[in-house]
DRENNUKE-671782 format. One record per residue (C-alpha): residue number from 0; x negated, y negated, z negated; residue in one letter. Coordinates in steps of 0.25 Angstrom, whole numbers. Layout:
<vexvos>
<vexvo selum="NUM" xx="X" yy="Y" zz="Z" kelo="A"/>
...
</vexvos>
This chain:
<vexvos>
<vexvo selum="0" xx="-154" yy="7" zz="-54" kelo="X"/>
<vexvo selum="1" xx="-147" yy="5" zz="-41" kelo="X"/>
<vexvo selum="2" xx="-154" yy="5" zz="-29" kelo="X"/>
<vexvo selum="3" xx="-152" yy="0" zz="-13" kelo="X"/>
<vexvo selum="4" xx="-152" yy="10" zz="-4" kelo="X"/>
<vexvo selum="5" xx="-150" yy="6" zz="13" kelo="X"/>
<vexvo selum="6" xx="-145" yy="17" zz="18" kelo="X"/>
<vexvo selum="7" xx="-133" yy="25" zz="16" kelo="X"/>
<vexvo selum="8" xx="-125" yy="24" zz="28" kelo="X"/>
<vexvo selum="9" xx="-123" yy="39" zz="29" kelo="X"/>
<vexvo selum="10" xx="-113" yy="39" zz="17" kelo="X"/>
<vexvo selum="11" xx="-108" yy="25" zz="19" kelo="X"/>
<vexvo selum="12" xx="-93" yy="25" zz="23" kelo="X"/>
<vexvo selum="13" xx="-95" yy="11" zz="26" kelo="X"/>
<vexvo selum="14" xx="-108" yy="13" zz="35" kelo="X"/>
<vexvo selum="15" xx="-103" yy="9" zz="49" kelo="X"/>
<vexvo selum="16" xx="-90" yy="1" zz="53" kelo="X"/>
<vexvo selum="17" xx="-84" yy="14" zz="59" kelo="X"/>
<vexvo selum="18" xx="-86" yy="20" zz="44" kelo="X"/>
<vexvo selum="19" xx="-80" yy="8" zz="39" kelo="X"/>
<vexvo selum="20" xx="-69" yy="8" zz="47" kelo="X"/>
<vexvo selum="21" xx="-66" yy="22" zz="47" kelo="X"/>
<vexvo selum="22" xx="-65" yy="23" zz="30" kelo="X"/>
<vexvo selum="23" xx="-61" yy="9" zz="27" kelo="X"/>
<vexvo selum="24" xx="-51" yy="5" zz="38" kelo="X"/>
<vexvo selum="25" xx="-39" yy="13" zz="33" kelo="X"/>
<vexvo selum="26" xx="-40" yy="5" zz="20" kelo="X"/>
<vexvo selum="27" xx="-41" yy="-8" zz="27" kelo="X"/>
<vexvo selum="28" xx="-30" yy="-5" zz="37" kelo="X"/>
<vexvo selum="29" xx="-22" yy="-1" zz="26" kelo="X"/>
<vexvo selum="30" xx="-23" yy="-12" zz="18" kelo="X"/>
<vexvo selum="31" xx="-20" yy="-22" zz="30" kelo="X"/>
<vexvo selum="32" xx="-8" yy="-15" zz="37" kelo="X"/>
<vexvo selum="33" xx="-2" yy="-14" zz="23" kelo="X"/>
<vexvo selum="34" xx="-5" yy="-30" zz="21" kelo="X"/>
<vexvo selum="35" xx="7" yy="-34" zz="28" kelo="X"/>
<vexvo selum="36" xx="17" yy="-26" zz="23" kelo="X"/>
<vexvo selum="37" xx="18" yy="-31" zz="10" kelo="X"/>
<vexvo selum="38" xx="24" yy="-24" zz="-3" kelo="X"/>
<vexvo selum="39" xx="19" yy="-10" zz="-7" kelo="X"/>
<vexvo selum="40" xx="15" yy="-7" zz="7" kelo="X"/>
<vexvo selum="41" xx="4" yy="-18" zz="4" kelo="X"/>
<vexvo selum="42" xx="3" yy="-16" zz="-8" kelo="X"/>
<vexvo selum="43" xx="0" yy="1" zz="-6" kelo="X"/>
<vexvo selum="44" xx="-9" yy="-1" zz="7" kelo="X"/>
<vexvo selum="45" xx="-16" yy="-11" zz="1" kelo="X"/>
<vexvo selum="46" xx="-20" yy="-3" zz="-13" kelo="X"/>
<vexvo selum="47" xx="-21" yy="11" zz="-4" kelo="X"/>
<vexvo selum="48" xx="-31" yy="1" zz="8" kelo="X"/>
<vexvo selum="49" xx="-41" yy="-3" zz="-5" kelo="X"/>
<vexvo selum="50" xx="-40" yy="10" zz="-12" kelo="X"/>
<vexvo selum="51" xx="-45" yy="17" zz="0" kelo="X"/>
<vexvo selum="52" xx="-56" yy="5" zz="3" kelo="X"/>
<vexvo selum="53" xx="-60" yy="7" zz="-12" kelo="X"/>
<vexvo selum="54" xx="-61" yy="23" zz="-11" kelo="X"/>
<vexvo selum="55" xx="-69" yy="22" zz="0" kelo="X"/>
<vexvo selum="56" xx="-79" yy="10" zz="-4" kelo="X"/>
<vexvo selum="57" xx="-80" yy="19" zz="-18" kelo="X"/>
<vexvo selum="58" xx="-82" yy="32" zz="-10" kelo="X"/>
<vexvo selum="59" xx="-92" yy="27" zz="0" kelo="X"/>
<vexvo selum="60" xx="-99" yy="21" zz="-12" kelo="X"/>
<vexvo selum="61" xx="-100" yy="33" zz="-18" kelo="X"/>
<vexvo selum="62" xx="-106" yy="40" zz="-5" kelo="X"/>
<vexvo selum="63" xx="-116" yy="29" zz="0" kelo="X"/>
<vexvo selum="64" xx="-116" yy="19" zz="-12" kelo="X"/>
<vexvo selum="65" xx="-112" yy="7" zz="-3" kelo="X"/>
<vexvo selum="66" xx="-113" yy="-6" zz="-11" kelo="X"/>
<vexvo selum="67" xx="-100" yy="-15" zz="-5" kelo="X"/>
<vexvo selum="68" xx="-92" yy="-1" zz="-9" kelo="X"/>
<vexvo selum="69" xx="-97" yy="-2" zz="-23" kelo="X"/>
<vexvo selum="70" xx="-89" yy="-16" zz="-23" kelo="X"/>
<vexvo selum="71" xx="-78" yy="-14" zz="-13" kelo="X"/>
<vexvo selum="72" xx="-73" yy="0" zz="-20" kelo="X"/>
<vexvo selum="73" xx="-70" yy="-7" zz="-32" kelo="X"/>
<vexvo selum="74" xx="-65" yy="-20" zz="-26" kelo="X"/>
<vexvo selum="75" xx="-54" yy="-12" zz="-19" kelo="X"/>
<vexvo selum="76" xx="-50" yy="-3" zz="-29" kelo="X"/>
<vexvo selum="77" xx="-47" yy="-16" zz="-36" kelo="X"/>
<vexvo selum="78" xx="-39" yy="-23" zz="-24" kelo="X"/>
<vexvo selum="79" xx="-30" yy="-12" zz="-24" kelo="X"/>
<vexvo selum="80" xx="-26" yy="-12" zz="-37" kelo="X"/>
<vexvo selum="81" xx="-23" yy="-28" zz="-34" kelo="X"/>
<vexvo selum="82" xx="-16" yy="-24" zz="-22" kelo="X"/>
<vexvo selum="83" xx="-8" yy="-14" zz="-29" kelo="X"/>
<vexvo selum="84" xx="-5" yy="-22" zz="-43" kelo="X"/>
<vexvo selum="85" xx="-1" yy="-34" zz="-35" kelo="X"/>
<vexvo selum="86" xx="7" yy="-27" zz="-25" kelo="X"/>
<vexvo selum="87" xx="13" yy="-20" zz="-39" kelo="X"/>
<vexvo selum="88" xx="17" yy="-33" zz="-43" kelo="X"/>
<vexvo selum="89" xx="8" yy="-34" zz="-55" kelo="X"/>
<vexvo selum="90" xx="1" yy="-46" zz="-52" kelo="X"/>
<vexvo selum="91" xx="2" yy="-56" zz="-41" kelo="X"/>
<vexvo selum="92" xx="-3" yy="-70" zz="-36" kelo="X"/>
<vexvo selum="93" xx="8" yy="-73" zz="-28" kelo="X"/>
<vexvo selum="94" xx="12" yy="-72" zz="-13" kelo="X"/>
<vexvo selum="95" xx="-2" yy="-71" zz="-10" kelo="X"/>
<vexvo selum="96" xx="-7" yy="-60" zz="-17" kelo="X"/>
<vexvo selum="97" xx="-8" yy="-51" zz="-7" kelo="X"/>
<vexvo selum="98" xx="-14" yy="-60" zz="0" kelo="X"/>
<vexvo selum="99" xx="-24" yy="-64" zz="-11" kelo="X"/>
<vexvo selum="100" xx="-28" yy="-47" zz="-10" kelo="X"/>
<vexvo selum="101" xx="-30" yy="-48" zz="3" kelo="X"/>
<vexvo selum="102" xx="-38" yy="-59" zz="2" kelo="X"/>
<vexvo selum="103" xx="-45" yy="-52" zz="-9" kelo="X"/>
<vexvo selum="104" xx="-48" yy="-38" zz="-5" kelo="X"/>
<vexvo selum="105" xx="-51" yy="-45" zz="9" kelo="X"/>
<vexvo selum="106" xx="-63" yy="-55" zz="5" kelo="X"/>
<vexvo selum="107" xx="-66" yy="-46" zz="-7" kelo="X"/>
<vexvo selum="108" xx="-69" yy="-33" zz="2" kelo="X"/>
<vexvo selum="109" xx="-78" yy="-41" zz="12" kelo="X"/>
<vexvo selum="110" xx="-86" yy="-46" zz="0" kelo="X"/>
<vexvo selum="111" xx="-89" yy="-34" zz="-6" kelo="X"/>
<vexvo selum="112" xx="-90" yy="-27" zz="5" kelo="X"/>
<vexvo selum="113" xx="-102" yy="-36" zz="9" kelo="X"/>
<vexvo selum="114" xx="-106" yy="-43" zz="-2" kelo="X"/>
<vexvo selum="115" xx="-111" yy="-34" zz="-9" kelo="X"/>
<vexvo selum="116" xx="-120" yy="-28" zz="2" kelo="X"/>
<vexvo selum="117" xx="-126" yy="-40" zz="5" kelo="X"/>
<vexvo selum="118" xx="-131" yy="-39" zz="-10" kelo="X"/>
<vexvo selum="119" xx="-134" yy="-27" zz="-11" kelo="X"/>
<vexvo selum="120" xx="-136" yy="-19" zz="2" kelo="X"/>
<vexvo selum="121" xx="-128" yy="-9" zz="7" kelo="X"/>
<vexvo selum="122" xx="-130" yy="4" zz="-1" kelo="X"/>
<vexvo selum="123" xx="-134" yy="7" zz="-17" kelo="X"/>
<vexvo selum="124" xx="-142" yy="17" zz="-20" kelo="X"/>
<vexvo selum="125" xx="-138" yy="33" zz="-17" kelo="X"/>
<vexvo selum="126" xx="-130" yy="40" zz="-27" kelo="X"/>
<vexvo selum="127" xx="-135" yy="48" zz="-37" kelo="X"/>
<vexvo selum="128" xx="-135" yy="63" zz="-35" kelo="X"/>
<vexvo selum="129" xx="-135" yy="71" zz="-46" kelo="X"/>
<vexvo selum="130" xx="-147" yy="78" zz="-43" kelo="X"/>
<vexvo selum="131" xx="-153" yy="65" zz="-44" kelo="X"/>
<vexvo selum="132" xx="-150" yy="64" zz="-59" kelo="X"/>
<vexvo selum="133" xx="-162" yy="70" zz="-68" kelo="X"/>
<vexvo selum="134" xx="-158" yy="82" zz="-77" kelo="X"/>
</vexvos>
């Protein structure tokens, strides 16, 4: 069973907008200085931006067990294999891909980012350790 816990801030990357800022802003940065250029300088930035956003939200997940990074790991990971099949050429929706990603990993990052804590709270409960683990 998984249970709520309200503290956590200790572990949590994300605790304050400094932490935040610190860990996550080279991903973000990347991925919007690279936006511009276009081609495979986008198209590199952009996966190498999400795949640091997405090992850090599974890391910190793993330290503090914050819920939006439970979501928001995943959802990155995914984004940049879109950004990086699209900017390989396999699939495209047209001039406005790019556009349509951005869009995408813009809105879809502030929902889960949020959304799920409204729901939920902020943290899940502690790992387990294994000394917890009767044997």
């Amino acid at each position: 069973m998984m249970t709520l816990r309200t503290s956590g801030g200790r572990d949590d990357l994300a605790a304050t907008a400094w932490r935040m800022t610190l860990f996550w802003g080279p991903g973000v940065l990347l991925i919007l200085l690279t936006g511009p250029l276009g081609g495979w300088a986008r198209t590199l930035g952009w996966t190498a931006g999400l795949l640091w956003l997405a090992g850090l939200c599974v890391w910190n997940y793993a330290r503090c067990r914050r819920v939006h990074c439970a979501f928001t790991g995943p959802f990155f990971l995914v984004m940049a294999g879109a950004t990086l099949t699209a900017g390989a050429g396999l699939w495209s929706i047209g001039p406005q891909t790019w556009s349509v990603l951005g869009d995408a990993i813009a809105i879809g990052g502030f929902a889960f980012c949020f959304g799920p804590e409204l729901i939920w709270g902020r943290y899940w409960g502690s790992p387990r350790r294994s000394d917890d683990v009767a044997g």
